[in-house]
Every structure is written in C-alpha cells, then in structure tokens.
Backbone as CSV, one residue per row, in Angstrom:
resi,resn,N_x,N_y,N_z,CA_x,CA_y,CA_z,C_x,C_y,C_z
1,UNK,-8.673,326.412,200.031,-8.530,325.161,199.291,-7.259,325.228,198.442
2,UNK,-6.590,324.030,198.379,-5.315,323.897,197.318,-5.642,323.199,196.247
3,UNK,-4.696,324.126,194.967,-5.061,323.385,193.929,-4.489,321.835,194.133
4,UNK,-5.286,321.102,193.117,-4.292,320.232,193.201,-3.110,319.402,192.668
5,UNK,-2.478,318.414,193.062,-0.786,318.498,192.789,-0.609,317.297,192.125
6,UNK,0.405,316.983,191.092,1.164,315.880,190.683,2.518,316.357,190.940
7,UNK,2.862,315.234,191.747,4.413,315.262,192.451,5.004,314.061,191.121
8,UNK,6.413,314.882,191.096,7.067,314.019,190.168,8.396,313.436,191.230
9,UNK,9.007,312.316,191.644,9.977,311.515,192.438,10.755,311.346,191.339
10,UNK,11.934,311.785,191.133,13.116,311.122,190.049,14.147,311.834,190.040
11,UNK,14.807,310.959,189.487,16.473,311.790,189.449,16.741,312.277,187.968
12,UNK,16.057,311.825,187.058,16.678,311.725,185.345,15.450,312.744,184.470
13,UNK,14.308,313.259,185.486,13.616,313.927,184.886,12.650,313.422,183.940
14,UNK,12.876,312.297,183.454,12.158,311.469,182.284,10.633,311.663,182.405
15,UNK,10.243,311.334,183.577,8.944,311.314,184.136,8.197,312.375,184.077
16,UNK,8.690,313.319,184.558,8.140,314.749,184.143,7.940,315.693,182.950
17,UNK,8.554,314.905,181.704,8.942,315.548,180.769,7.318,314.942,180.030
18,UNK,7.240,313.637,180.293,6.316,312.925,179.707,4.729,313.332,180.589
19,UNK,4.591,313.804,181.934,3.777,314.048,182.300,3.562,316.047,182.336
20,UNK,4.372,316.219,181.988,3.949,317.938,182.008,2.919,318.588,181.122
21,UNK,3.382,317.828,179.819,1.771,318.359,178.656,0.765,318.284,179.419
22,UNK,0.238,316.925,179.954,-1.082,316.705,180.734,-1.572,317.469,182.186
23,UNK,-0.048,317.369,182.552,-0.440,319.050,183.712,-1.274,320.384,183.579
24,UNK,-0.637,320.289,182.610,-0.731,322.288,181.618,-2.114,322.015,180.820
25,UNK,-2.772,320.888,180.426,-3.651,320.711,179.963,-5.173,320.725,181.218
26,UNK,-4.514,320.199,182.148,-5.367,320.129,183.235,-5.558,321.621,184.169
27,UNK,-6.242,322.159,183.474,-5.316,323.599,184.280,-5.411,323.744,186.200
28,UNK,-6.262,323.616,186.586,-5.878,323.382,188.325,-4.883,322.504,188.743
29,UNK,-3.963,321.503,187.649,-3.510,320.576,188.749,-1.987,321.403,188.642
30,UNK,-0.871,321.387,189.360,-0.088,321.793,189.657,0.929,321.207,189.295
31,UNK,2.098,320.692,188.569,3.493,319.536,188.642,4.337,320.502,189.779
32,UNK,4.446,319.180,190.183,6.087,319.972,191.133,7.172,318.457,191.087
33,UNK,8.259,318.786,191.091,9.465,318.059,191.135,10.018,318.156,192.157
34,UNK,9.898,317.532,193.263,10.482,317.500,194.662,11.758,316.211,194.225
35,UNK,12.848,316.665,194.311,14.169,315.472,194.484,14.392,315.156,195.643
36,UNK,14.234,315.506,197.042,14.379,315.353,198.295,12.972,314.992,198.720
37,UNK,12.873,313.521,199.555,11.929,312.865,200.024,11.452,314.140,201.194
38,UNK,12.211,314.995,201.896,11.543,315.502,202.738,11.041,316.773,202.144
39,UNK,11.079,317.296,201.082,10.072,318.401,200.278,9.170,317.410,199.736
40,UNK,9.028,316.624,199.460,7.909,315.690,198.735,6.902,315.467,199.921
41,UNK,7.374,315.175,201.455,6.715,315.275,202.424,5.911,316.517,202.662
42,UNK,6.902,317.612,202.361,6.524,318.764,202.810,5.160,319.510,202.147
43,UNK,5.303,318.986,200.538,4.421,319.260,199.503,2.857,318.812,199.985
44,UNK,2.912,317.677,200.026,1.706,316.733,200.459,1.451,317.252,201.933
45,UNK,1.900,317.951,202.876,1.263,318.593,204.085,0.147,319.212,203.767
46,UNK,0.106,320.106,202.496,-0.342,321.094,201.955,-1.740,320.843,202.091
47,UNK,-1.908,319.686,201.820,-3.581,319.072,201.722,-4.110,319.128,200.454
48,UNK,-5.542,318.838,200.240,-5.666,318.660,198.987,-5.401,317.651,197.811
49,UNK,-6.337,317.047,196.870,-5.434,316.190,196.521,-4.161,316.049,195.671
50,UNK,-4.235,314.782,195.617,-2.371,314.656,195.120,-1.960,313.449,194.603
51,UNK,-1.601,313.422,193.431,-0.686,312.307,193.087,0.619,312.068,192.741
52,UNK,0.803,311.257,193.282,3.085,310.994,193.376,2.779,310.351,192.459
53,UNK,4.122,310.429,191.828,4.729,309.300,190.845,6.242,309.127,190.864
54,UNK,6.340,308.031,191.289,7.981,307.595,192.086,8.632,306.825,191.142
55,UNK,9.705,307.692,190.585,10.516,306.259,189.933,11.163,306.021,190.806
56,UNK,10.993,303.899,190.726,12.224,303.334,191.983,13.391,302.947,191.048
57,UNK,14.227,302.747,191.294,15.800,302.233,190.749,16.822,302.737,191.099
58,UNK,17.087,303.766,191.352,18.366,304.275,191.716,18.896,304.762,192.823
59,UNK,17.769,304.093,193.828,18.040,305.064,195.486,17.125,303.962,196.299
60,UNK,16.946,302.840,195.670,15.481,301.963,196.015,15.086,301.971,197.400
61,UNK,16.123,302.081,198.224,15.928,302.038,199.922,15.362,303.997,200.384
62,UNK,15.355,304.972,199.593,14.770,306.047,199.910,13.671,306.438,198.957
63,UNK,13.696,305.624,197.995,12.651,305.779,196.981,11.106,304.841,198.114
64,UNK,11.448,303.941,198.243,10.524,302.711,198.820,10.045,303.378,200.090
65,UNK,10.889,303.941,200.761,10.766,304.649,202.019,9.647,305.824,201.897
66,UNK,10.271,306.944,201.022,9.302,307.569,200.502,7.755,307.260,200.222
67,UNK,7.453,305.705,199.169,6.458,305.115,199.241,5.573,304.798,200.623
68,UNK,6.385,304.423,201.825,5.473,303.729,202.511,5.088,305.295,203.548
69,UNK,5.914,306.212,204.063,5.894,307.110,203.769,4.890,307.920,203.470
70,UNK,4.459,307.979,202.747,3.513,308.545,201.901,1.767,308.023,202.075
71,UNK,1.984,306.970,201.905,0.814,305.907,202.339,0.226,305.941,203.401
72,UNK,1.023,306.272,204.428,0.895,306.064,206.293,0.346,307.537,206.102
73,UNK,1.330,308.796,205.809,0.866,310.046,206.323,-0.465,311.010,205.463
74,UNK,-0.475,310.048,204.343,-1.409,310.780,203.402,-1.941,309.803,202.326
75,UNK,-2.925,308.732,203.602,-3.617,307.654,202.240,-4.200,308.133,201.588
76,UNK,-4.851,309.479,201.345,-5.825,309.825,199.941,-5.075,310.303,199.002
77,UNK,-3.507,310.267,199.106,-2.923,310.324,197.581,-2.956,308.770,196.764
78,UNK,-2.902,309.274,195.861,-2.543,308.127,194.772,-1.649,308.150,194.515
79,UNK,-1.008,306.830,194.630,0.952,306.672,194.395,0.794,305.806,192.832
80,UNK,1.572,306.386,192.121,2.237,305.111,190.951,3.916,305.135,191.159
81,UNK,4.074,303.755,190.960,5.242,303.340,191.525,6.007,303.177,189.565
82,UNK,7.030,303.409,189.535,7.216,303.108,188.201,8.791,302.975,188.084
83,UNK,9.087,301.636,187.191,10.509,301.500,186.800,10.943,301.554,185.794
84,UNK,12.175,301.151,185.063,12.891,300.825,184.224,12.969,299.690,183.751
85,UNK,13.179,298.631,185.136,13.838,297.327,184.889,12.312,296.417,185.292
86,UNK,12.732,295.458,185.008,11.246,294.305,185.378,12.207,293.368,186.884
87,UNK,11.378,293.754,187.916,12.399,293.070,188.883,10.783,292.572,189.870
88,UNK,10.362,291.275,189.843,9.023,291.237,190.033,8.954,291.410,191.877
89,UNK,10.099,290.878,192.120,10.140,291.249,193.872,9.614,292.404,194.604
90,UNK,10.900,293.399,193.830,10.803,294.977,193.814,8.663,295.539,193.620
91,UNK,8.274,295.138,192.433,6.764,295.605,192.301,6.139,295.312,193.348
92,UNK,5.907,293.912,193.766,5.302,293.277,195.037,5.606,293.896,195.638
93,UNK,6.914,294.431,196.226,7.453,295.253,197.394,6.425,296.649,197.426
94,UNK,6.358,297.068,196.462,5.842,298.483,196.053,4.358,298.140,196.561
95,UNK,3.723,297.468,195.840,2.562,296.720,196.540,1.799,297.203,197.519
96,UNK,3.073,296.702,198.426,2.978,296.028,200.104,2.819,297.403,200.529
97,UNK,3.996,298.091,200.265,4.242,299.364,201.182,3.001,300.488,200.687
98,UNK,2.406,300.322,199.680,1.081,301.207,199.468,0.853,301.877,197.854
99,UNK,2.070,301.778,197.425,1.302,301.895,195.794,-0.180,301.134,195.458
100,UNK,-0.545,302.531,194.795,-1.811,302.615,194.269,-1.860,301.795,192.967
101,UNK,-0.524,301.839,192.009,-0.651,301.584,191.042,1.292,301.100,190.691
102,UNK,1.249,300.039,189.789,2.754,299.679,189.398,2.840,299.759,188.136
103,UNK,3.581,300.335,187.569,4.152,300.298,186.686,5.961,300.209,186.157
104,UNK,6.187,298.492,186.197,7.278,297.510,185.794,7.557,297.008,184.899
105,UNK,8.174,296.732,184.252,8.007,296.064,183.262,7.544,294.274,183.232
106,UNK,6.786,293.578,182.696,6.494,293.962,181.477,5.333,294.987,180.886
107,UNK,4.963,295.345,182.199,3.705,296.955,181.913,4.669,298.110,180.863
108,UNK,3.832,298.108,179.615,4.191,299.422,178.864,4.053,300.689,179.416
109,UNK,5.378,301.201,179.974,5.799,302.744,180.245,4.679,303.778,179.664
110,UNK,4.490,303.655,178.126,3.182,304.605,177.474,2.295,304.775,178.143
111,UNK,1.580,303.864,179.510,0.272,303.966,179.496,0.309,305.004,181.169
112,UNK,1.161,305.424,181.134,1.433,306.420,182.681,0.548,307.279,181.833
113,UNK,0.598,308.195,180.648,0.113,309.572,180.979,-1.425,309.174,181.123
114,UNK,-1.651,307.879,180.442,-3.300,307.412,180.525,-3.919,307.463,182.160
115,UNK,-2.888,306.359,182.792,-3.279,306.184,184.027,-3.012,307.084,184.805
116,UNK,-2.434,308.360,184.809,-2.292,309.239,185.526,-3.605,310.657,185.203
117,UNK,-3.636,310.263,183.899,-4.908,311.399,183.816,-5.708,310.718,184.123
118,UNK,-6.364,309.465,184.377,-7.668,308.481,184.756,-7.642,309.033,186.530
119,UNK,-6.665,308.824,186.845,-5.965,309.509,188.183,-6.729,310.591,188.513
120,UNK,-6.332,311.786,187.882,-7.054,313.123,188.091,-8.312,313.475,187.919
121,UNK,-9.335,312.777,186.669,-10.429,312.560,186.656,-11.106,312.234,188.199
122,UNK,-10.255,311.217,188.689,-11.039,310.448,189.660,-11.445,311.794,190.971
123,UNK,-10.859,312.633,191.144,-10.840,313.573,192.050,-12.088,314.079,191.786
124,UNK,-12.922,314.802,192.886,-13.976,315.994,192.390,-13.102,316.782,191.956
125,UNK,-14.836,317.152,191.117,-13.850,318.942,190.443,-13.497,320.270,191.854
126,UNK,-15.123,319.580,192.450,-14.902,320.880,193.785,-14.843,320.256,194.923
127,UNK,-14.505,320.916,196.064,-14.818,320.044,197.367,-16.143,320.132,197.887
128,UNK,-16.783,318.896,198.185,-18.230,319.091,198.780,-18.573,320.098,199.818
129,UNK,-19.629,320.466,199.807,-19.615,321.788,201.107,-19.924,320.554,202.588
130,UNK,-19.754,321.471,203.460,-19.297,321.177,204.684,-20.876,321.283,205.672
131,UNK,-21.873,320.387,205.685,-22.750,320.818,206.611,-22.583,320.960,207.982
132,UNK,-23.358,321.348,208.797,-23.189,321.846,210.381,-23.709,319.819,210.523
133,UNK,-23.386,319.283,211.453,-24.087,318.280,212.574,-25.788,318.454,212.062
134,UNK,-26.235,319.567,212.537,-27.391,319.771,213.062,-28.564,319.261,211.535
135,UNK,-27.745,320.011,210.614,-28.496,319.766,209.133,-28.058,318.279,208.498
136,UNK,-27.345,317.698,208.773,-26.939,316.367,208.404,-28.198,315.595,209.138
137,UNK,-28.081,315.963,210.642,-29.211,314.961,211.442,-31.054,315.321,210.630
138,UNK,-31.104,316.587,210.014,-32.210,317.298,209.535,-32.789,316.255,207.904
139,UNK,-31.897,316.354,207.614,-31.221,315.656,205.957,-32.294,314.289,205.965
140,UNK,-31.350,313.976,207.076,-31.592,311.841,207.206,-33.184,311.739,207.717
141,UNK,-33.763,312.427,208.461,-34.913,312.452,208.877,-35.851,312.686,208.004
142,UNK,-35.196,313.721,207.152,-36.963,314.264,205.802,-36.808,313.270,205.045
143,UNK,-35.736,311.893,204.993,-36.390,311.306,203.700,-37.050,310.481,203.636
C-alpha cells in the first residue's frame, strides 16, 4: 500500500508553502512538487490516493492538459484547480475537463488549506480488506 499523496502543480511555489504545515500535520500524507506534467503523471501511477492541486495561469494550455489528464487516467484523485486572476471562462473550462474543485477568484484563496484538508479526511484511514468471490457470495446470503 502507498502512503498517500498531495501533489503540488506550480511554478512560484506559493501553493506549497501554504499547504505543507497541513502535510506534516497529517502524518501519512506525503507533499511532492512535481514541475513537469510528466512526473506528476508518473507520481499518480503509484496508486493510492491522491490529491493535485494545479495552479492555472502561466502555462494554461499544459496546466489544463495536465487537468484533463489526470481525470481520464486517475478519476479517484481529487483535483483543485486554483488561480490568481478571476477569468470565469478559464474556471468553467477547469470544470469541464474534471476539476473536483475551483478555486478563482472571486473564491477566497484562504479557504484551500480548509478544502484540501476536508479533501484528506474524505479518504479511509485504511484500505478495506479484500474478500475472496466465494465469501462475498457467503456474506449476501446469511443476511
């Protein structure tokens, strides 16, 4: 089993600076800072869960890419999409392609470390055990 991960997407670091206390507080979950969409891919192979957090603005056509991306190869992450600027097209866009969650303006920036630890809560603590076929069919019958 892998622990599990908060992926940070950005170029300016901002994002990570503000989400690392809550990492280190969480002690199984992991931060990693992937700057290259194809280690961010590579990360999320890993399995296990996972949440991205993408700032879009400064690369929007590999940032967005990344998003949809992400969505297609690994819907049980949770994406938050998050900007700078209030550009209401751009959010919708984010939307579409599979964010879990937007954060644009006029959404207050403050409430990421909230919604990102609400995020990690949402996960089990453990992974459920794995029955055989045979005891599942056993299960449904005794009740």
């Amino acid at each position: 089993m892998h622990f599990p991960q908060l992926l940070i997407h950005e170029t300016d670091g901002t994002l990570a600076a503000e989400l690392r206390e809550l990492a280190s507080k969480k002690q199984r979950w992991s931060l990693r800072e992937p700057r290259q969409r194809e280690g961010c891919l590579r990360l999320l192979q890993r399995g296990g869960p996972s949440i991205l957090v993408i700032k879009v603005g400064r690369d929007v056509e590999n940032e967005l890419t990344l998003l949809e991306q992400v969505s297609w190869l690994s819907p049980e992450t949770r994406i938050v999409a998050v900007s700078d600027t209030a550009n209401p097209l751009l959010a919708d866009l984010a939307w579409d392609l599979g964010a879990t969650f937007v954060l644009f303006p006029p959404q207050p920036r403050e409430r990421l470390v909230g919604l990102v630890e609400s995020l990690m809560r949402s996960f089990p603590k453990r992974p459920l055990p794995l029955l055989p076929a045979g005891d599942i069919a056993e299960e449904m019958t005794d009740s």
